[in-house]
Backbone as JSON, one array per atom type, in Angstrom:
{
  "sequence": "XXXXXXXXXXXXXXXXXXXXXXXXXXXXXXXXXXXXXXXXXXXXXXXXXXXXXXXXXXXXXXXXXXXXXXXXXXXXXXXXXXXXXXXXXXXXXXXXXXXXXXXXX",
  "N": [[0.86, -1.17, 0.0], [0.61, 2.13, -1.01], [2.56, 5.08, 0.35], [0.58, 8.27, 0.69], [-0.89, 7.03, -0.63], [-4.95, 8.23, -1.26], [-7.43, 6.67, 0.04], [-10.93, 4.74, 0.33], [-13.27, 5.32, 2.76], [-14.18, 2.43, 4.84], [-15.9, 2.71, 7.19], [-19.18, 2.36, 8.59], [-19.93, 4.58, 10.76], [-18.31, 6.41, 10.4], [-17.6, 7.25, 7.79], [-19.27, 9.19, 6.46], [-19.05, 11.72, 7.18], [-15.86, 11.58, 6.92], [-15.12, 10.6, 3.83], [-12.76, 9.81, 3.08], [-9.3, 8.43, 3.35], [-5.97, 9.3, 3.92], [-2.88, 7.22, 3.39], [-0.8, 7.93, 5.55], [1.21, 6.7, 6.48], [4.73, 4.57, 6.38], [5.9, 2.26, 3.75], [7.2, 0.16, 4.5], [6.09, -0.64, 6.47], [4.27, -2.04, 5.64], [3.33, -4.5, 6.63], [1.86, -4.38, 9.24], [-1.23, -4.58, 10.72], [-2.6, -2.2, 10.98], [-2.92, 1.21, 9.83], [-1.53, 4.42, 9.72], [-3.02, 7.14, 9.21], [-4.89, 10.55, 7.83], [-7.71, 11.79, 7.97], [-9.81, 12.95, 4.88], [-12.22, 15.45, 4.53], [-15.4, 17.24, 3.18], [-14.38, 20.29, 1.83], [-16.24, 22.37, 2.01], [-18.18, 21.66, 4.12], [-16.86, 23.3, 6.11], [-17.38, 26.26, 8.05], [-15.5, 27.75, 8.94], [-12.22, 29.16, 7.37], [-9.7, 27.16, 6.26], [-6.65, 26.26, 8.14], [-4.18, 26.91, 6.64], [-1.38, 26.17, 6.18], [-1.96, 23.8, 8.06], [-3.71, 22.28, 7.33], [-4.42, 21.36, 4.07], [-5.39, 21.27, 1.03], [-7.0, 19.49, -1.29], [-7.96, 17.64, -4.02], [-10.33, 16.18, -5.27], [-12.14, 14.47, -8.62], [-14.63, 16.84, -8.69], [-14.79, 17.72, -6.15], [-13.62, 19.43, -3.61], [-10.97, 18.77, -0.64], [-10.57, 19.23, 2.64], [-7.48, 18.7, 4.04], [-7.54, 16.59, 6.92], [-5.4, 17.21, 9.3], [-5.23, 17.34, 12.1], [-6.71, 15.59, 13.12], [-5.18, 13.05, 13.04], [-4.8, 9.8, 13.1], [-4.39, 6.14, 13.82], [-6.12, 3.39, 12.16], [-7.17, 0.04, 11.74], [-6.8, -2.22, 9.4], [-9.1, -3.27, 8.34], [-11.18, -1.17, 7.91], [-9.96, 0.61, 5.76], [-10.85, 1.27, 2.65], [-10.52, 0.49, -1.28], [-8.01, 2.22, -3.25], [-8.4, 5.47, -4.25], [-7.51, 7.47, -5.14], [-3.86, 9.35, -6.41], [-2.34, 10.89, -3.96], [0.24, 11.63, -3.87], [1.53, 13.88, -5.26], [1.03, 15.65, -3.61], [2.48, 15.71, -1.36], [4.8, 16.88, -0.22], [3.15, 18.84, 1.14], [1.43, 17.71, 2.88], [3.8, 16.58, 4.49], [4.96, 19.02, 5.72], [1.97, 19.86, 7.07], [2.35, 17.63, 9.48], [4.46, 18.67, 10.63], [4.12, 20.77, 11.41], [1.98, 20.14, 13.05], [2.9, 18.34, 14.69], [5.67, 19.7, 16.11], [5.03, 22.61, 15.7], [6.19, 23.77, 14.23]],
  "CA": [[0.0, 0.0, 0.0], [1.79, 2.95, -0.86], [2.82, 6.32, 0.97], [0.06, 8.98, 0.55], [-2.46, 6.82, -1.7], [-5.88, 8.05, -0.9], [-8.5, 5.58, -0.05], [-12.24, 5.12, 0.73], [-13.42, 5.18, 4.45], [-15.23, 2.01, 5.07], [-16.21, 2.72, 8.56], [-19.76, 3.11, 8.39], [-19.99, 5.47, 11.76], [-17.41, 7.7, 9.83], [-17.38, 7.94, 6.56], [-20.44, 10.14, 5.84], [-18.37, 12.9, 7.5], [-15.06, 11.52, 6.56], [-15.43, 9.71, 2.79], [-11.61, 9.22, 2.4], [-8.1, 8.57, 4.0], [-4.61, 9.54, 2.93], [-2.22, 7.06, 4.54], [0.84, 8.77, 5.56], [2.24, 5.49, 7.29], [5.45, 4.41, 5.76], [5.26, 1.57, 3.02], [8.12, -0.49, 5.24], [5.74, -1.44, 7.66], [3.11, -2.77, 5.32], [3.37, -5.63, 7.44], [1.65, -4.52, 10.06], [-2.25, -4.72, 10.44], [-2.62, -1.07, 10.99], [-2.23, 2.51, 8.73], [-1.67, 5.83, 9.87], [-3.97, 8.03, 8.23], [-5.03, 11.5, 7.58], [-8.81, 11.93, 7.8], [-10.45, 14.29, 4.43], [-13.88, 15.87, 4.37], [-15.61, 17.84, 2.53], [-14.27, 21.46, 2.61], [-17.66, 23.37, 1.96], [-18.04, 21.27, 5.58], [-16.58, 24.31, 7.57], [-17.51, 27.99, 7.97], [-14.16, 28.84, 9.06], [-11.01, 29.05, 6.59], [-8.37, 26.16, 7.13], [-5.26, 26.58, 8.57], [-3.36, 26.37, 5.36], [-0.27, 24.99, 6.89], [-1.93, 22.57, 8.85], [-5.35, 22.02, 6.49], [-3.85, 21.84, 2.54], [-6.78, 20.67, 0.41], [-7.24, 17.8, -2.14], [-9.04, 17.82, -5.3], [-10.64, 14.76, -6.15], [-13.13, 14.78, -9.38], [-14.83, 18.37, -8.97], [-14.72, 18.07, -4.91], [-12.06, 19.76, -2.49], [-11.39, 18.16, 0.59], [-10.0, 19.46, 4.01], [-6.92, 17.44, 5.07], [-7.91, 17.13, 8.68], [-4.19, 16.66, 9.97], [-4.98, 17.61, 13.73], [-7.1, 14.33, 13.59], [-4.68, 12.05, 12.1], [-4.84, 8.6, 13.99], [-4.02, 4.54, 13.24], [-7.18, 2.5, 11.81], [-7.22, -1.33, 11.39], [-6.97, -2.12, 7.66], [-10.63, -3.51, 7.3], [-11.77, 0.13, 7.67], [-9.38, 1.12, 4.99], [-10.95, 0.67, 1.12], [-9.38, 0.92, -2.13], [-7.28, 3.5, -3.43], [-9.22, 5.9, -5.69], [-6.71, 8.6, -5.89], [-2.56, 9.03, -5.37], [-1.69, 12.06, -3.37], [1.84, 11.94, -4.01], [1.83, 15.46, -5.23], [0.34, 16.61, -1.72], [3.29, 14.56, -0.13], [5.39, 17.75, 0.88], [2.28, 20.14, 1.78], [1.11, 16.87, 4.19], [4.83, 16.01, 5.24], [4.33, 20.28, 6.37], [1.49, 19.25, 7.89], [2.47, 16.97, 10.52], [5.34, 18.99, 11.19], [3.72, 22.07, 12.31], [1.07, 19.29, 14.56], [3.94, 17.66, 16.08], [6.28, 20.61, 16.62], [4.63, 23.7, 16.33], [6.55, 25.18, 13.15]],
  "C": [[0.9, 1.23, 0.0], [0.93, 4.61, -0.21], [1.48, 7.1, 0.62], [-1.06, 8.39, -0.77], [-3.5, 7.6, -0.68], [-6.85, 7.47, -1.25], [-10.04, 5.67, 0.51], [-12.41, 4.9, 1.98], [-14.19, 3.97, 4.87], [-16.27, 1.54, 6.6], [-17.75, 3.07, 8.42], [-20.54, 3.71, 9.53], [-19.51, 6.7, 10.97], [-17.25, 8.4, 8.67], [-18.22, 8.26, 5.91], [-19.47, 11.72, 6.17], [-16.56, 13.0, 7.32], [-15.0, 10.4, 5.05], [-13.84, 9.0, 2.85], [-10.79, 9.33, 3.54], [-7.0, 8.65, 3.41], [-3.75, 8.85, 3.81], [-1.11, 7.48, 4.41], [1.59, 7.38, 6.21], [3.34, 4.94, 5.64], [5.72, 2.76, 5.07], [6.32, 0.33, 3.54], [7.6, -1.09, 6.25], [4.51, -1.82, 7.2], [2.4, -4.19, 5.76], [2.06, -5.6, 8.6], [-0.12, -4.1, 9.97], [-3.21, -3.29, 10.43], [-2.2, -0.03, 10.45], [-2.62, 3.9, 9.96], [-2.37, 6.56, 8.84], [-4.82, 9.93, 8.95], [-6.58, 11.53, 7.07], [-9.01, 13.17, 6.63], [-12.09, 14.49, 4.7], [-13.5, 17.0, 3.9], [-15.47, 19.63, 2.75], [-15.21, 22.32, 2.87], [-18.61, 23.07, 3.74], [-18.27, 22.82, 6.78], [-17.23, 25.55, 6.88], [-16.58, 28.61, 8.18], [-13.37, 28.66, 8.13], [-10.04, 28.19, 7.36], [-7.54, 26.58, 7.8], [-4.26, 25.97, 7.56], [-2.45, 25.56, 5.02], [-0.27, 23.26, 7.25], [-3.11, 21.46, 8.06], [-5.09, 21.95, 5.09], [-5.63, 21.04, 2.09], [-6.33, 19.97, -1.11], [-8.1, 17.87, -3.14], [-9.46, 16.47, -5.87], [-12.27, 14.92, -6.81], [-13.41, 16.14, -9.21], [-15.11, 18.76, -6.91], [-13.3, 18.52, -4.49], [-12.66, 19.65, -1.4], [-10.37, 18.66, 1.64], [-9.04, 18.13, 4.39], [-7.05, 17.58, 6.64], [-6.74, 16.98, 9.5], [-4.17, 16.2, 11.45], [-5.43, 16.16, 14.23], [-6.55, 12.79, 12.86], [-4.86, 10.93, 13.24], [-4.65, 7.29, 13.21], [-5.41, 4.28, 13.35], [-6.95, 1.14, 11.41], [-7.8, -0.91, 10.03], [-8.14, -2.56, 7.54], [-11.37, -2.14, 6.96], [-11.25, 1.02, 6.38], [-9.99, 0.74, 3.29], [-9.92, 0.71, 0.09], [-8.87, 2.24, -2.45], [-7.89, 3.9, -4.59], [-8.25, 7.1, -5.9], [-5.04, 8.49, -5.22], [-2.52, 10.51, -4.88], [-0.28, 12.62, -3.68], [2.25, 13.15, -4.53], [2.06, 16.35, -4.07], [1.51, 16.54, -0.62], [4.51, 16.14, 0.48], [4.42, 18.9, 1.46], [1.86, 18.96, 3.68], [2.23, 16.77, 5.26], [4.77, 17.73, 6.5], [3.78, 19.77, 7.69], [1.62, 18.82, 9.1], [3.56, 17.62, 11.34], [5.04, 19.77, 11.91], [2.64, 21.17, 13.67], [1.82, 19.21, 15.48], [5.1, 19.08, 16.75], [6.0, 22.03, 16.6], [5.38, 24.44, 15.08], [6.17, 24.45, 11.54]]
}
């Protein structure tokens, strides 16, 4: 499963308000039964403006989607679907991302 595919949500608690996931987990530990992931939804969602830094946005078909970084978390792979889009463009706005979560710049 590679770096920054994004995939469908098949949680169905979650993924009315989150459709997709971008996993940021690294493709070295595909081993293991669990992905790190990067919750999107839909940006028209909020009333406030992202946090550009921390919030980049995603274009898939004629939607843009809020990366939700702040709520990144590990999901067991049955929740994980297939991969309908690659991110790998996004991969230094996300790598950003996590940097400013975890350290603050």
């Amino acid at each position: 499963m590679s770096q920054f595919s994004i995939h469908q949500n098949l949680n169905p608690v979650s993924k009315g308000l989150y459709p997709y996931f971008i996993n940021v987990q690294s493709s070295l530990l595909d081993a293991l039964d669990t992905r790190l992931v990067i919750p999107l939804s839909l940006k028209s969602r909020f009333d406030e403006k992202p946090i550009k830094t921390l919030n980049p946005i995603v274009t898939i078909g004629e939607d843009d989607f809020m990366v939700l970084t702040q709520q990144m978390a590990a999901i067991h792979l049955k929740n994980l679907g297939q991969k309908i889009f690659d991110g790998l463009e996004k991969r230094q706005e996300i790598l950003s991302a996590i940097d400013l979560l975890i350290t603050g710049f």
